[in-house]
Backbone atoms as SQL, in Angstrom:
CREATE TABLE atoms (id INTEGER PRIMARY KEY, chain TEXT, resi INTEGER, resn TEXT, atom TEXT, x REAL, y REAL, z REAL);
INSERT INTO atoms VALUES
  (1, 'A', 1, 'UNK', 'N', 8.013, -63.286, 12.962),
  (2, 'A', 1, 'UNK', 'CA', 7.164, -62.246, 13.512),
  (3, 'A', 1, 'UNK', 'C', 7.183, -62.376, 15.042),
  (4, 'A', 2, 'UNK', 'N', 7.240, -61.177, 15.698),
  (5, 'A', 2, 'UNK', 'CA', 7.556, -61.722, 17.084),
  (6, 'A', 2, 'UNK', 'C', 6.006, -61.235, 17.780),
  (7, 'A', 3, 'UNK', 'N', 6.157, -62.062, 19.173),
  (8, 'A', 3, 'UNK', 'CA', 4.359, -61.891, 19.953),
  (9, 'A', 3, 'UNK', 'C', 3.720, -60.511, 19.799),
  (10, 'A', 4, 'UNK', 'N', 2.461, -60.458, 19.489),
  (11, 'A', 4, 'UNK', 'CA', 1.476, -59.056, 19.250),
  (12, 'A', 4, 'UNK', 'C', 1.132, -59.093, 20.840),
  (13, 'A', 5, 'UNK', 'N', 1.116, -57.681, 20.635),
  (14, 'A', 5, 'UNK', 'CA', 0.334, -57.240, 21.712),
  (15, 'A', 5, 'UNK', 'C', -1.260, -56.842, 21.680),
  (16, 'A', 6, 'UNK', 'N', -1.627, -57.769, 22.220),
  (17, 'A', 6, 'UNK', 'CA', -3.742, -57.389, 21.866),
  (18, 'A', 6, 'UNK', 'C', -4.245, -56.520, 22.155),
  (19, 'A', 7, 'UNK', 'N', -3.319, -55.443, 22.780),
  (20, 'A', 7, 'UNK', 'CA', -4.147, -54.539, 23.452),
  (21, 'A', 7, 'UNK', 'C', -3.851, -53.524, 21.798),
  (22, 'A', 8, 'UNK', 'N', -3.420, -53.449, 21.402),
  (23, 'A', 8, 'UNK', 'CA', -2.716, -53.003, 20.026),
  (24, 'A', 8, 'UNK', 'C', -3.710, -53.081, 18.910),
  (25, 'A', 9, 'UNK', 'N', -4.880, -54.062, 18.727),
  (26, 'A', 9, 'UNK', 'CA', -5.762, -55.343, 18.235),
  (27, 'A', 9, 'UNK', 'C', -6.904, -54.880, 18.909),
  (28, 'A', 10, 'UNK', 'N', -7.915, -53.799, 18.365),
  (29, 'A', 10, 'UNK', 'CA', -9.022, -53.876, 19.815),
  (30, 'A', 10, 'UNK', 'C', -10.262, -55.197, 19.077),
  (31, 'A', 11, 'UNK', 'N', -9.998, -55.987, 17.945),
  (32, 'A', 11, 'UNK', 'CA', -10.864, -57.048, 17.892),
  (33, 'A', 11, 'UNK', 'C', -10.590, -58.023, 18.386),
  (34, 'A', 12, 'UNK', 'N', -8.977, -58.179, 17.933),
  (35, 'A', 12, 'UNK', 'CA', -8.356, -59.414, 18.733),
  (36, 'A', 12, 'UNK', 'C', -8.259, -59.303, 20.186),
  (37, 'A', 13, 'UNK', 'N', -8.444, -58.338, 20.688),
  (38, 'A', 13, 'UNK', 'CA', -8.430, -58.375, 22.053),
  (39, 'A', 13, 'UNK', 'C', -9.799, -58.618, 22.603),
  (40, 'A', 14, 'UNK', 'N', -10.943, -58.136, 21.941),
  (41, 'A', 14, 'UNK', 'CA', -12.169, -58.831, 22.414),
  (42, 'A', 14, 'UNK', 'C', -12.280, -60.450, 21.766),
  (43, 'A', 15, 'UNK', 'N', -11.770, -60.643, 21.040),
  (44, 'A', 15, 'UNK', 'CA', -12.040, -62.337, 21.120),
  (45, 'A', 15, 'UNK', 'C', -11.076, -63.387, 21.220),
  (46, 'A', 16, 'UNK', 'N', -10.315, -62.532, 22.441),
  (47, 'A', 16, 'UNK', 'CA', -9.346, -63.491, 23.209),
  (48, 'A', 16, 'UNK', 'C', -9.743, -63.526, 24.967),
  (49, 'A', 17, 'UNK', 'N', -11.542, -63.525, 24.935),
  (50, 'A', 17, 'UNK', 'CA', -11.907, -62.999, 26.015),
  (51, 'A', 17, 'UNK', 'C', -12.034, -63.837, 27.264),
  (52, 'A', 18, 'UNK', 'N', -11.205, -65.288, 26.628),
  (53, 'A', 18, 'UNK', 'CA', -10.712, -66.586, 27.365),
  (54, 'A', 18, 'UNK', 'C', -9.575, -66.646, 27.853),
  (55, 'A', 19, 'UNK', 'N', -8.292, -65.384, 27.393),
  (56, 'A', 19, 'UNK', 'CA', -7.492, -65.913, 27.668),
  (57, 'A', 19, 'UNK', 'C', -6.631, -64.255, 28.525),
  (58, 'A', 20, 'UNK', 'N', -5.493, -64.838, 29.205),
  (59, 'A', 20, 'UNK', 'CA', -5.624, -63.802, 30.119),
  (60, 'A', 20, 'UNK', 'C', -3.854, -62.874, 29.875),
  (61, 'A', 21, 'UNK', 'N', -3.235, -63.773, 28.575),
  (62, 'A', 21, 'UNK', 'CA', -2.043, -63.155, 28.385),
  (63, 'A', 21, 'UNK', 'C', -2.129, -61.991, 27.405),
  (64, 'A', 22, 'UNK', 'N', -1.090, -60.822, 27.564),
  (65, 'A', 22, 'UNK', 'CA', -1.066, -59.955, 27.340),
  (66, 'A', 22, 'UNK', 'C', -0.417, -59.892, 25.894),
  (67, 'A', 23, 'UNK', 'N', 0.848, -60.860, 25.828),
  (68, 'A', 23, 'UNK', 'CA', 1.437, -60.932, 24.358),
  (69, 'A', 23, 'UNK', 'C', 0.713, -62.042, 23.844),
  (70, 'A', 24, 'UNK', 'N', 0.362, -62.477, 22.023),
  (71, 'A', 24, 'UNK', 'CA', 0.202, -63.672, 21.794),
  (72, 'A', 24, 'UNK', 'C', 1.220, -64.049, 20.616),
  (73, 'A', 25, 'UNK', 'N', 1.131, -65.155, 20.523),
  (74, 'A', 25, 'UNK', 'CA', 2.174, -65.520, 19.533),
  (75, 'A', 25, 'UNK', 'C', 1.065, -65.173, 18.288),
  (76, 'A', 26, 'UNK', 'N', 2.088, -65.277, 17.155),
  (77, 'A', 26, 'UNK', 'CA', 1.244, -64.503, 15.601),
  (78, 'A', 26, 'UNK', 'C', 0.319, -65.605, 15.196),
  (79, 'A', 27, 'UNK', 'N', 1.278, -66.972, 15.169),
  (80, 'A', 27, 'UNK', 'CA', 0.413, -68.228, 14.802),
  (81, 'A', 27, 'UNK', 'C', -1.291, -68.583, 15.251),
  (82, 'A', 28, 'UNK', 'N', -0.744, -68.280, 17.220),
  (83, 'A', 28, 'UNK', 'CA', -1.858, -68.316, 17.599),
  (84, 'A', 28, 'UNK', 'C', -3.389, -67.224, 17.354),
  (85, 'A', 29, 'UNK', 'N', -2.603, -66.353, 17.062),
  (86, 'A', 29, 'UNK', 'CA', -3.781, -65.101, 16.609),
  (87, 'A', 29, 'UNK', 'C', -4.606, -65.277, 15.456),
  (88, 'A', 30, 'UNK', 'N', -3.341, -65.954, 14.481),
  (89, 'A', 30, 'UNK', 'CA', -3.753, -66.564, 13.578),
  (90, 'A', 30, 'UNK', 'C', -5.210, -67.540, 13.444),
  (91, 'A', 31, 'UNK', 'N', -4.655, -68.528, 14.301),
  (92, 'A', 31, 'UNK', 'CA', -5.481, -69.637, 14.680),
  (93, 'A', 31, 'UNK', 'C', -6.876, -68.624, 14.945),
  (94, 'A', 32, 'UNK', 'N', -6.914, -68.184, 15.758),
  (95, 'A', 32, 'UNK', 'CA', -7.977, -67.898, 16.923),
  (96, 'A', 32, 'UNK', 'C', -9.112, -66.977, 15.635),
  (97, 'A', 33, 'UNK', 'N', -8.151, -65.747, 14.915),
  (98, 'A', 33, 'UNK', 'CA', -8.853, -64.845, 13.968),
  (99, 'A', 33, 'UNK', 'C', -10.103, -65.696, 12.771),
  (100, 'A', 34, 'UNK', 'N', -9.361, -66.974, 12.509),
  (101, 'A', 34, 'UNK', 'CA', -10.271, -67.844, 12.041),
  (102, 'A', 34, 'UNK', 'C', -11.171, -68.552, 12.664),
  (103, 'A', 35, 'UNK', 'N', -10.926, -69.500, 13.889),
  (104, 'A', 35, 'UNK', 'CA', -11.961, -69.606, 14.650),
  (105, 'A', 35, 'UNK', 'C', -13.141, -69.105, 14.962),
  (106, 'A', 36, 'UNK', 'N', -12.762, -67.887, 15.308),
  (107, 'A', 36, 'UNK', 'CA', -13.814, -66.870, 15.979),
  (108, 'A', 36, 'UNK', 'C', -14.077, -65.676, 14.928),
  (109, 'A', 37, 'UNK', 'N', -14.287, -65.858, 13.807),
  (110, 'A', 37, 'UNK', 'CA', -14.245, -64.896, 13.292),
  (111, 'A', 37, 'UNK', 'C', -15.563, -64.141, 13.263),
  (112, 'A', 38, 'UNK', 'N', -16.767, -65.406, 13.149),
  (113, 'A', 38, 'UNK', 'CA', -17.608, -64.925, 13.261),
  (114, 'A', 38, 'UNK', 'C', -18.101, -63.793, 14.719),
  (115, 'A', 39, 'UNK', 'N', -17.524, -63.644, 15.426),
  (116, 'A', 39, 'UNK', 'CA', -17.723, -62.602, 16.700),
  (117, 'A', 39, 'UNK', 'C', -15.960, -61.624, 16.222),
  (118, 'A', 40, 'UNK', 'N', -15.792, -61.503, 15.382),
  (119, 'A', 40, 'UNK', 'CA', -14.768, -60.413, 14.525),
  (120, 'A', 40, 'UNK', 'C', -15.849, -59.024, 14.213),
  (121, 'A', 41, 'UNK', 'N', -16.491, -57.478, 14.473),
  (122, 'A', 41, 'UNK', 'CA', -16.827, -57.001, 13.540),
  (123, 'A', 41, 'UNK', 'C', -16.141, -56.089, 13.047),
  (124, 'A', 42, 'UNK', 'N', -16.287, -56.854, 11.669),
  (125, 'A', 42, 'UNK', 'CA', -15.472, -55.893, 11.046),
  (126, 'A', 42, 'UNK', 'C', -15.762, -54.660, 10.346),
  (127, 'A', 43, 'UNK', 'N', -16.544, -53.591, 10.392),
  (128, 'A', 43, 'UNK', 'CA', -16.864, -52.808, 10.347),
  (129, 'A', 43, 'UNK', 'C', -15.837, -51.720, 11.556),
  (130, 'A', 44, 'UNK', 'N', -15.869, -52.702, 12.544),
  (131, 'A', 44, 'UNK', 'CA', -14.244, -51.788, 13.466),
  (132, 'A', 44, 'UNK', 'C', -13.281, -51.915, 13.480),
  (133, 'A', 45, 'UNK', 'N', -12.618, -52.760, 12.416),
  (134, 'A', 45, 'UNK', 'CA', -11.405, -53.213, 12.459),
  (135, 'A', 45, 'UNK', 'C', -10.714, -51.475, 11.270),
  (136, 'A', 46, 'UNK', 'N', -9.736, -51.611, 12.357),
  (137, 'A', 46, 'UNK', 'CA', -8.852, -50.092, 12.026),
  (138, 'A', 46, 'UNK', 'C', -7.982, -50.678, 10.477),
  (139, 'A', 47, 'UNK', 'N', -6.921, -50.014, 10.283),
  (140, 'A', 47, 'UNK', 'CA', -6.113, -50.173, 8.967),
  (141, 'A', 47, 'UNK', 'C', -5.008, -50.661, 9.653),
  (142, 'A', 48, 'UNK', 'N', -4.922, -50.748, 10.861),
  (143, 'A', 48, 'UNK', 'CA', -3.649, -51.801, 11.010),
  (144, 'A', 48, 'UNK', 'C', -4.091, -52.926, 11.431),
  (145, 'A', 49, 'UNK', 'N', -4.909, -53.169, 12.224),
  (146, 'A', 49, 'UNK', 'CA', -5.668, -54.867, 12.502),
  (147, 'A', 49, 'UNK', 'C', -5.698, -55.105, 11.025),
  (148, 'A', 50, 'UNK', 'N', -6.608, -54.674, 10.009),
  (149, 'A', 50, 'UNK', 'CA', -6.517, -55.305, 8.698),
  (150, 'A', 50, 'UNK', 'C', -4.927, -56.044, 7.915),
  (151, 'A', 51, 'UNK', 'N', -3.954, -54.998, 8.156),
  (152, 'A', 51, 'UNK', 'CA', -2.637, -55.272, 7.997),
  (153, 'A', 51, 'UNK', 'C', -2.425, -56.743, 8.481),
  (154, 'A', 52, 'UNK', 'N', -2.649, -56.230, 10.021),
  (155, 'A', 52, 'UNK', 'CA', -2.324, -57.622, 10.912),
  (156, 'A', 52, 'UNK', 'C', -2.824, -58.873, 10.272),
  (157, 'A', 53, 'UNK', 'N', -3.655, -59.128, 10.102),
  (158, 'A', 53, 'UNK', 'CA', -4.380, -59.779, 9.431),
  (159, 'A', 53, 'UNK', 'C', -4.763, -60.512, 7.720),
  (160, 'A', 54, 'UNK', 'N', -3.906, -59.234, 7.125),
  (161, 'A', 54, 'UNK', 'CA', -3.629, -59.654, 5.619),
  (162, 'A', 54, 'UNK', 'C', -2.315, -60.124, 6.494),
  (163, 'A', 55, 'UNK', 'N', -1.377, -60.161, 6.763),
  (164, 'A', 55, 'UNK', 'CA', 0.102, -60.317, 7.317),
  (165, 'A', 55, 'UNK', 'C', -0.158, -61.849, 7.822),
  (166, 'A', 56, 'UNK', 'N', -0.868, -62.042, 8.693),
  (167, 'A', 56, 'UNK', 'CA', -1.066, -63.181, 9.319),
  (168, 'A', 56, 'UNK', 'C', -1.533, -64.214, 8.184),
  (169, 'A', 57, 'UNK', 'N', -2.690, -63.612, 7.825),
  (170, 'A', 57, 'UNK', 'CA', -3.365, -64.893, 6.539),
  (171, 'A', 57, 'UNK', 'C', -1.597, -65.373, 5.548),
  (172, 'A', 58, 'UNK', 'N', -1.222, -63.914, 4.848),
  (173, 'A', 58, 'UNK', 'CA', -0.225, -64.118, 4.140),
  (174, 'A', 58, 'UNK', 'C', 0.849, -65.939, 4.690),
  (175, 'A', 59, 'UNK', 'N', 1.126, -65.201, 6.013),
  (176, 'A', 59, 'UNK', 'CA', 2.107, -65.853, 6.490),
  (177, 'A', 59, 'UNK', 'C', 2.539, -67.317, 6.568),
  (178, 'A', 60, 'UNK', 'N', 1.038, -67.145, 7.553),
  (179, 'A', 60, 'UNK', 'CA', 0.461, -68.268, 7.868),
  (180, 'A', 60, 'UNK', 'C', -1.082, -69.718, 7.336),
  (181, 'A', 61, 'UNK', 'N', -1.523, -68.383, 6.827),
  (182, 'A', 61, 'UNK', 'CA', -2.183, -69.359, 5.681),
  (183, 'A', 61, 'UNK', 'C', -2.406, -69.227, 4.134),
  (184, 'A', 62, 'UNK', 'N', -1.474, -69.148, 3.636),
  (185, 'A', 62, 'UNK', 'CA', -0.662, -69.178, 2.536),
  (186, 'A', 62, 'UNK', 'C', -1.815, -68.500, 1.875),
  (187, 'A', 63, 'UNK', 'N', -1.978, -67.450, 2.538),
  (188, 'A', 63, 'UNK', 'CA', -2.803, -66.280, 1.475),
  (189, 'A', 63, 'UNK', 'C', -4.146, -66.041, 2.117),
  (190, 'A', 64, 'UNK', 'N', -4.606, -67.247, 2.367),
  (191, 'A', 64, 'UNK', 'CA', -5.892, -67.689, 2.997),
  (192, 'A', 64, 'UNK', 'C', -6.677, -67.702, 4.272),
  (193, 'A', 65, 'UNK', 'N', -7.679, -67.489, 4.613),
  (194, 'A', 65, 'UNK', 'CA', -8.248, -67.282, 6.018),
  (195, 'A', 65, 'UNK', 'C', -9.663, -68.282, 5.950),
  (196, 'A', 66, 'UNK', 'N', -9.540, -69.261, 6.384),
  (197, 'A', 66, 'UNK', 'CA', -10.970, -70.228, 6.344),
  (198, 'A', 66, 'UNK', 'C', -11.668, -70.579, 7.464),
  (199, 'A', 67, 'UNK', 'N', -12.401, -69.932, 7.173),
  (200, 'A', 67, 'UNK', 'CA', -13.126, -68.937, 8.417),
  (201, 'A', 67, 'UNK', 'C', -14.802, -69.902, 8.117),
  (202, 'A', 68, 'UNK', 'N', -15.111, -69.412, 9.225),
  (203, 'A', 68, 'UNK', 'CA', -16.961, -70.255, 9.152),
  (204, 'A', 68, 'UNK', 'C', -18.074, -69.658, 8.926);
């Protein structure tokens, strides 16, 4: 999967509000979508962030998202 663009992501782009690059790698989005999920709402997440996101869990956590 090659780097997302967050601006693409309007959740992931608010809770990457530490960091100042424009592409991220998938892994790391990965990472971060679980971290922070709790400041995720998802009530705005569009039908392709969801994608992104079943895609990412798929990928990268073998189905799974373990979240807090």
């Amino acid at each position: 999967m090659k780097k997302l663009n967050r601006k693409d992501y309007p959740e992931l782009d608010l809770i990457l509000w530490d960091r100042a690059e424009r592409l991220v790698d998938p892994k790391f989005a990965f990472s971060i979508y679980e971290q922070r999920w709790r400041f995720v709402d998802q009530r705005r997440l569009n039908a392709k962030e969801c994608a992104l996101i079943k895609a990412l869990a798929h990928e990268y956590g073998h189905g799974q998202m373990l979240v807090a």
